[in-house]
C-alpha positions as MATLAB code, in Angstrom:
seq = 'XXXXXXXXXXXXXXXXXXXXXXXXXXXXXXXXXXXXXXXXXXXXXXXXXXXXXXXXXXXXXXXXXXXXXXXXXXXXXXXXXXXXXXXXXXXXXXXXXXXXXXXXXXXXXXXXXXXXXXXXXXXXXXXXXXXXXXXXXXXXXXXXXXXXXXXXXXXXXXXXXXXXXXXXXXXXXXXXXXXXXXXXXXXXXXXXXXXXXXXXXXXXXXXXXXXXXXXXXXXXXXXXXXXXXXXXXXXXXXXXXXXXXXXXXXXXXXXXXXX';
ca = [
       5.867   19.533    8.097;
       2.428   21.239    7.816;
       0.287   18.099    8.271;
      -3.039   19.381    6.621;
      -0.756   20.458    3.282;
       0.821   17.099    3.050;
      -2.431   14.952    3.377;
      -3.951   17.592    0.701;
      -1.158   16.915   -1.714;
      -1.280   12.950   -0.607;
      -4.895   13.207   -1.917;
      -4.320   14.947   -4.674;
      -1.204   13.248   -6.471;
      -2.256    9.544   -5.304;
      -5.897    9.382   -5.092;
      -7.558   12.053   -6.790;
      -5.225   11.728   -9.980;
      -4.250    8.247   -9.414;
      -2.919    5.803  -11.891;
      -3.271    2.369  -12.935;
      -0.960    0.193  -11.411;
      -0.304   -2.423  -15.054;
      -1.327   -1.858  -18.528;
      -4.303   -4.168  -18.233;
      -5.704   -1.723  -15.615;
      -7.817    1.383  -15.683;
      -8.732    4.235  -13.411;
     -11.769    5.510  -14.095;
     -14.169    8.874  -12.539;
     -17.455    7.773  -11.747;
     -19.275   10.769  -10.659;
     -17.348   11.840   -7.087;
     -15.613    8.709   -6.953;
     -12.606    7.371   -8.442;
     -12.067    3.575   -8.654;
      -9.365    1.199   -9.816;
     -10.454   -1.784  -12.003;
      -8.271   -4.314  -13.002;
      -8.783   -7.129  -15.678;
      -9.031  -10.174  -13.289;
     -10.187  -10.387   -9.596;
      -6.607  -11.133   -9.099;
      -5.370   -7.774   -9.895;
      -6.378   -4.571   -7.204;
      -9.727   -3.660   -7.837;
     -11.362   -0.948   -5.427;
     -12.290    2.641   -4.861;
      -9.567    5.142   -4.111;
     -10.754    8.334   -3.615;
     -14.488    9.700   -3.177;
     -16.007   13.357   -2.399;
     -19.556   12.439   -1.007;
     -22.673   13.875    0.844;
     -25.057   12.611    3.087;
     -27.227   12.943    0.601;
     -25.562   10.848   -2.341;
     -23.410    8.538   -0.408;
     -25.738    5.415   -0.539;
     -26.776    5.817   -3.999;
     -22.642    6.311   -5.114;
     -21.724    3.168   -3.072;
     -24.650    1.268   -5.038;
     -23.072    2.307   -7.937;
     -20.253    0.425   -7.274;
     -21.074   -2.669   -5.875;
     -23.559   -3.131   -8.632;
     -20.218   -2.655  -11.145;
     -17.628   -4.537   -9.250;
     -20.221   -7.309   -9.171;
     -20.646   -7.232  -12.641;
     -17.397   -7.778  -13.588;
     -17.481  -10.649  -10.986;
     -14.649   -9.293   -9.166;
     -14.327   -8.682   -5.201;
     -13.194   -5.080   -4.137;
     -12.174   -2.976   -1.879;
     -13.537    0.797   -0.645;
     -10.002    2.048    0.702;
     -11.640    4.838    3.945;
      -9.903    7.574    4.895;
     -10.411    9.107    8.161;
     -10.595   12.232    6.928;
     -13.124   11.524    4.501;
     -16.914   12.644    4.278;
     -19.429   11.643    4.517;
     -18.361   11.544    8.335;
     -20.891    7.901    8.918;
     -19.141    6.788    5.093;
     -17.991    3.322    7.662;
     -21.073    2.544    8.934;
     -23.037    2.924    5.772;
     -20.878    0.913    3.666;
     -20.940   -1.699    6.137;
     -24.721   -1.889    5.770;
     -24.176   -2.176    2.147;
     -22.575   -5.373    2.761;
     -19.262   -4.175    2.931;
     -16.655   -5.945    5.707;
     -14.215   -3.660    7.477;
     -10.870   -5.040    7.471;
      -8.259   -3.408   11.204;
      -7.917    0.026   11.075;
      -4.091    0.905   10.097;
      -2.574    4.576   10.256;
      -1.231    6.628    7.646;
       2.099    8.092    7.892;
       4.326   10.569    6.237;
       8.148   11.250    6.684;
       9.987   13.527    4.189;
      12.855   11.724    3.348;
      15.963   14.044    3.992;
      14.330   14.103    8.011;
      14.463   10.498    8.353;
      16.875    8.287   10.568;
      18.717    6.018    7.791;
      21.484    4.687    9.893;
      19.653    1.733   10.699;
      21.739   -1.780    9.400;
      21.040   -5.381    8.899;
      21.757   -7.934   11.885;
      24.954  -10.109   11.169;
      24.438  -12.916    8.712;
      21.648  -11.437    6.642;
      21.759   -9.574    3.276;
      19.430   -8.039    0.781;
      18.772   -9.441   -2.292;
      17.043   -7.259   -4.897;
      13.691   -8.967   -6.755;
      13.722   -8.596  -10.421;
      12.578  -12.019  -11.806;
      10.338  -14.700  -10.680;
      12.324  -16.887   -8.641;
      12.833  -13.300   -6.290;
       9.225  -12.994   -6.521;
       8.739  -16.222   -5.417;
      10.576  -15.872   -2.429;
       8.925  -12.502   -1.503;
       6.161  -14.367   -1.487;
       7.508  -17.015    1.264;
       7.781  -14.636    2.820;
       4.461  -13.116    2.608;
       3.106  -16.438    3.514;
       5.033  -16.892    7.044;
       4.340  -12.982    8.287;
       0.743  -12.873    7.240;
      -0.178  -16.178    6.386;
      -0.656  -18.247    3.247;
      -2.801  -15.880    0.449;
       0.360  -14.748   -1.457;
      -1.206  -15.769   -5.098;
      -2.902  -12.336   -5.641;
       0.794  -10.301   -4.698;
       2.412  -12.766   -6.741;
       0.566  -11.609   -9.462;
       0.384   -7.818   -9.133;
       3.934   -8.348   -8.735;
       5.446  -10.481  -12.126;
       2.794   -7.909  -13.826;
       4.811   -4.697  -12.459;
       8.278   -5.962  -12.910;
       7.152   -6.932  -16.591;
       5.557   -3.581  -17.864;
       6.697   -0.893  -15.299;
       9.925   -2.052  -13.612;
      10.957    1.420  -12.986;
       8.121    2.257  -10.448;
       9.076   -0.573   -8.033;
      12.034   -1.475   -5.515;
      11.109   -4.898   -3.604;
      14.374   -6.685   -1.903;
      14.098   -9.695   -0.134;
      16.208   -9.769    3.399;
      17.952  -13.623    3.328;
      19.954  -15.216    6.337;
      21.769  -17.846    4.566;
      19.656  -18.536    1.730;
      16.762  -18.861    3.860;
      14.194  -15.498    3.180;
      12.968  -13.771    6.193;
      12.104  -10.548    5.368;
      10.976   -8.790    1.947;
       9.027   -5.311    2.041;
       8.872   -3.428   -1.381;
       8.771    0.514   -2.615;
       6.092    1.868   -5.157;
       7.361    4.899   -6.998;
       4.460    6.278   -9.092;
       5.974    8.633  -11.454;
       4.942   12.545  -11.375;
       4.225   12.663   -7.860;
       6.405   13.704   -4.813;
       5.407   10.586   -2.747;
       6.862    6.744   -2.853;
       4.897    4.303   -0.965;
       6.420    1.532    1.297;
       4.424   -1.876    1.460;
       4.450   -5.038    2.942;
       7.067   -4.739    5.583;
       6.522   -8.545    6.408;
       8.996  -10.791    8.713;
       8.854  -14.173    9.913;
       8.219  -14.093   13.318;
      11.449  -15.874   14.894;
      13.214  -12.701   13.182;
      11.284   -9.874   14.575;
      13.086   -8.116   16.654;
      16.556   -7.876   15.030;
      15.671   -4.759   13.269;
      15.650   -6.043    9.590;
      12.411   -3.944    9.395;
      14.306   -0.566   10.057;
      16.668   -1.574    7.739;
      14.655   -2.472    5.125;
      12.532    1.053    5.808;
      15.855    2.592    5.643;
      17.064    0.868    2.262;
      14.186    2.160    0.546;
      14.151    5.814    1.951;
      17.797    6.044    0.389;
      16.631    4.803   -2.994;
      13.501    7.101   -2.593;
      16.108   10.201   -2.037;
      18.339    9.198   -4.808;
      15.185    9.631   -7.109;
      14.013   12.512   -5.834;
      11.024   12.055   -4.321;
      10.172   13.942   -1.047;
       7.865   11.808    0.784;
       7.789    8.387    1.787;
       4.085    7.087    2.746;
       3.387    3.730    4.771;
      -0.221    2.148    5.793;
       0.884    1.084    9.488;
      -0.523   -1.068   11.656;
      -0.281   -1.124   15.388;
       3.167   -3.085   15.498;
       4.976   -1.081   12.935;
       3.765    2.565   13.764;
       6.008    3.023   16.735;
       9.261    1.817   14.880;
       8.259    4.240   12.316;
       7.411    7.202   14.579;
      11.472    6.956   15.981;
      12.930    7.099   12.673;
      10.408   10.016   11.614;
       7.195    9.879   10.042;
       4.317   11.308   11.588;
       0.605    9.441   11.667;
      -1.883   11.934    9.236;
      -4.700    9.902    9.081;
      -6.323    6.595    9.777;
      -7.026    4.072    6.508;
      -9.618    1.238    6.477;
     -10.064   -1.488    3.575;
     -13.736   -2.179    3.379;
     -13.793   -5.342    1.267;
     -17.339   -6.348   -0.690;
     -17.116  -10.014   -1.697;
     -19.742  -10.314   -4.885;
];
């Protein structure tokens, strides 16, 4: 894999030209940067893609805090480390802005990745396509990362209602109990599908329901034909990921602006 092509393309097909994620939504260009602005503060509101200067930088990231802020909505400047201008961190941070941990980007094309990778004895996968498997995606939510599962639950009902197609999310249950759920975003024209949330209750890590739940998804991803799978790691899941196959690009920082 040539690294510098695939974070091009990355740019390209999933920032540059990105999409809204419901019908409600709406991606719009303001001058170098391109921002996603939902209807509610519930929904994903933020900036995903910018192509300043020293020069313009604070003047762009006024922009946006003075429209976010309009709308009454919190949001959230999503830093690449690749992106310019090189002190972009530091200056949105004394715009108000609060840098969330660092994660790292990483890239695998599917038909190189380790898929062998199986669920420990007494748990199975149960596909989400309703509320009640929403629901319990977002127990789940609440025991990995804690109890702020409203917002997901939302973005979630509204994806599964208008766009179906473009998401996979399975829940991993031992006994009827949920311990696991991760899901799969599969934004159409574009060669990448993105795995999120990755989230298991801590008496389960371990077991390797994360690998399986990485590998569930990279089937699915092949059997629709998309090349790359992309995941925003953080420190604990990067080195699983590295051994079955994906290769760190980039660094990614949320910088979140609370109106």
């Amino acid at each position: 894999m040539d690294h510098a092509t695939v974070l091009a393309r990355y740019d390209r097909e999933l920032r540059e030209r990105a999409r809204p994620d419901s019908p409600a939504a709406r991606v719009e260009r303001a001058g170098d940067v391109i921002r996603h602005v939902g209807s509610t503060a519930q929904d994903w509101n933020g900036v995903l893609w910018s192509a300043l200067d020293a020069d313009g930088a604070d003047a762009a990231i006024a922009e946006q805090v003075a429209h976010f802020s309009a709308l009454g909505h919190p949001f959230e400047w999503k830093l690449y480390g690749h992106d310019r201008p090189a002190d972009l961190g530091r200056r949105l941070t004394a715009a108000g802005f609060t840098a969330e941990p660092e994660e790292t980007l990483m890239v695998a094309e599917v038909t190189g990745l380790t898929l062998d990778a199986a669920l420990p004895e007494g748990v199975r996968l149960h596909t989400v396509t309703d509320e009640a498997g929403v629901d319990l995606m977002v127990a789940v939510h609440d025991k990995a990362f804690g109890p702020d599962g409203g917002a997901l639950r939302h973005r979630l009902l509204a994806q599964l209602t208008t766009a179906p197609d473009t998401l996979v999310a399975v829940v991993a249950l031992a006994g009827g109990e949920p311990v696991s759920a991760a899901r799969m975003e599969m934004p159409p024209d574009t060669g990448f599908a993105g795995l999120w949330g990755g989230g298991t209750a801590e008496q389960w890590r371990g077991r390797g329901i994360y690998r399986a739940l990485v590998a569930h998804r990279a089937r699915i991803a092949a059997d629709r034909g998309y090349r790359y799978l992309h995941v925003d790691a953080g420190s604990e899941s990067r080195p699983i990921l590295e051994r079955l196959g994906f290769v760190p690009l980039t660094t990614t920082t949320p910088y979140v602006y609370e109106p």
